[in-house]
Each structure stands twice: as structure tokens, then as C-alpha cells.
C-alpha positions as CSV (number, residue, x, y, z in Angstrom):
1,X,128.2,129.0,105.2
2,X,126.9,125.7,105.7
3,X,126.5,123.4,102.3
4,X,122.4,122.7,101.2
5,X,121.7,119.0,102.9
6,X,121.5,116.4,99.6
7,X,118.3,114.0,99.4
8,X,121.2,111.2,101.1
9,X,121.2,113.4,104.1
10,X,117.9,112.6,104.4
11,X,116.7,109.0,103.4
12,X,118.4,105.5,103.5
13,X,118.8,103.4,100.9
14,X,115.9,101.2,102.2
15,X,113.3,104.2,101.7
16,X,114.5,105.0,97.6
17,X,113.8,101.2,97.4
18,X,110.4,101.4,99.2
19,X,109.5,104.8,97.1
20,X,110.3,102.7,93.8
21,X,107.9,100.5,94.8
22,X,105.1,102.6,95.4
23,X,106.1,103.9,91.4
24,X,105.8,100.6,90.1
25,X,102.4,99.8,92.2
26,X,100.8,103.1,90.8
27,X,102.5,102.4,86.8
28,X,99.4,101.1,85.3
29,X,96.6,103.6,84.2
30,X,94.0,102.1,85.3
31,X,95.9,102.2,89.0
32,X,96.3,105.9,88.5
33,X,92.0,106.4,87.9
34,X,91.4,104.2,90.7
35,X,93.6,106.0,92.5
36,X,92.3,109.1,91.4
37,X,88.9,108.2,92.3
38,X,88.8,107.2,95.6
39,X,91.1,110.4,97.0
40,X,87.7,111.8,95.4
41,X,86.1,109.8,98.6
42,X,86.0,106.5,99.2
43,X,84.2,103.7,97.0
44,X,83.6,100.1,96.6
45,X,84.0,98.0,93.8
46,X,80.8,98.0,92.1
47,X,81.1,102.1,92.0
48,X,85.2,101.8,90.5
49,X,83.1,99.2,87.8
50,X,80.8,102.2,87.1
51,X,82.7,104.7,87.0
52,X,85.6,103.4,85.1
53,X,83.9,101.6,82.8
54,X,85.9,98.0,83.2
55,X,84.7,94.6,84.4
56,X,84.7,93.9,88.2
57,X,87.3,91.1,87.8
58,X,89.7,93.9,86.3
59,X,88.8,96.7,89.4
60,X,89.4,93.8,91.5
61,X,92.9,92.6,90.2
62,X,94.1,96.3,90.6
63,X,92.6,97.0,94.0
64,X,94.2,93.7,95.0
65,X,97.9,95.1,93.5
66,X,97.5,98.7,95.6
67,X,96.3,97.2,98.7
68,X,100.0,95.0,98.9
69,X,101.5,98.0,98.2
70,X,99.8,99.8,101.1
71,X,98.4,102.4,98.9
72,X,94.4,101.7,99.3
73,X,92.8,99.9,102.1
74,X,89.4,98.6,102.6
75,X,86.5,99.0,105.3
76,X,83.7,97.0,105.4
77,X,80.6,98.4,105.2
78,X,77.5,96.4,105.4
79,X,78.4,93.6,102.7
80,X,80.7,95.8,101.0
81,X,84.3,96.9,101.5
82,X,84.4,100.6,100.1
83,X,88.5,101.2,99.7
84,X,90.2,104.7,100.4
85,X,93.6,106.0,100.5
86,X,95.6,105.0,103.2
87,X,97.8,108.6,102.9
88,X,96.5,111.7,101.5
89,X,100.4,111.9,100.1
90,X,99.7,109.0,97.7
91,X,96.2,111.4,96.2
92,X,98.4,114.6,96.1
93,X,101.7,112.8,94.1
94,X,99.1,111.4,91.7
95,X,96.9,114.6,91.1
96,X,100.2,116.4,90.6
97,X,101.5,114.0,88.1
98,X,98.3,114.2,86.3
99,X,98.1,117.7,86.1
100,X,102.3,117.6,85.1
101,X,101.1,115.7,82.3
102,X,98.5,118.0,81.4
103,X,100.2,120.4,81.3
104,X,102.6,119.3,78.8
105,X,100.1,117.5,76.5
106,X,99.6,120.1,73.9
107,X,103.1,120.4,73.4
């Protein structure tokens, strides 16, 4: 019977590194609502300010942080750049940590 194939069968070193960056790109809260937010649809700045209740200069520090890590990018529409996920896999690992932690929060 052949053995179950472990996670090194699978991915080199290079992608665990490139994975732990994405972690530490999405490890601020405010990354994870913004995030959160524009898998909604996608939004530009003045609509993040809004909705999140923070100043623009903050929005804009944390939009600047996701789009090195390749997690949001932005299209320009008119005079504004609305940003949107560049993978639905980066919406769905963060509305399933969300809800993980949901679900453990009246414990």
C-alpha cells in the first residue's frame, strides 16, 4: 500500500517561505478588514476610509503593504484606482480564519 504523500512531496522550501510571507502581509487587523472588504467587490480608497472608519493616510499605508505582497491590486477607474483581490484564494483563507475565530470566541 503506498504511504500518504507529506506536504514536502509537494512544495519546495522556496513556496513555505513565500506562504510565510503572505501570513505576515495579512497579520495586521486592519489588513484582514480590508481584505475582507474588497473580496466583497472591489473598492477604492475613499470607500475602505468609509467603511472602516480610519483616516485615508492609514487605508493607504495598508493598501500600499498588500499590493508588495501581491495580495490586492489596483485598476484605475476614472481618477480613482478601486483595488481587488488578485486570487480569490487569498478572500477564502481569510473568510475561513475569520469564521475559525468565530467560532472559538465564546469559548
Amino acid at each position: 500500500m503506498p504511504s500518504s504523500p507529506t506536504s514536502e512531496d509537494f512544495f519546495s522550501d522556496e513556496v513555505f517561505d513565500a506562504t510565510a510571507e503572505l501570513f505576515k502581509s495579512l497579520a495586521s487587523p486592519l489588513r484582514l478588514a480590508i481584505v475582507n472588504s474588497v473580496h466583497e467587490h472591489p473598492k477604492c480608497v475613499h470607500e475602505l476610509v468609509d467603511e472602516l472608519g480610519v483616516s485615508q493616510p492609514l487605508v493607504s499605508q495598508h493598501l500600499r503593504v498588500l499590493r508588495a505582497a501581491r495580495v490586492v491590486h489596483g485598476n484605475r477607474r476614472g481618477r480613482e484606482i478601486t483595488y481587488e483581490l488578485t486570487d480569490h484564494h487569498i478572500g477564502h483563507i481569510v473568510g475561513d480564519a475569520l469564521a475559525h475565530t468565530g467560532e472559538h470566541d465564546d469559548e
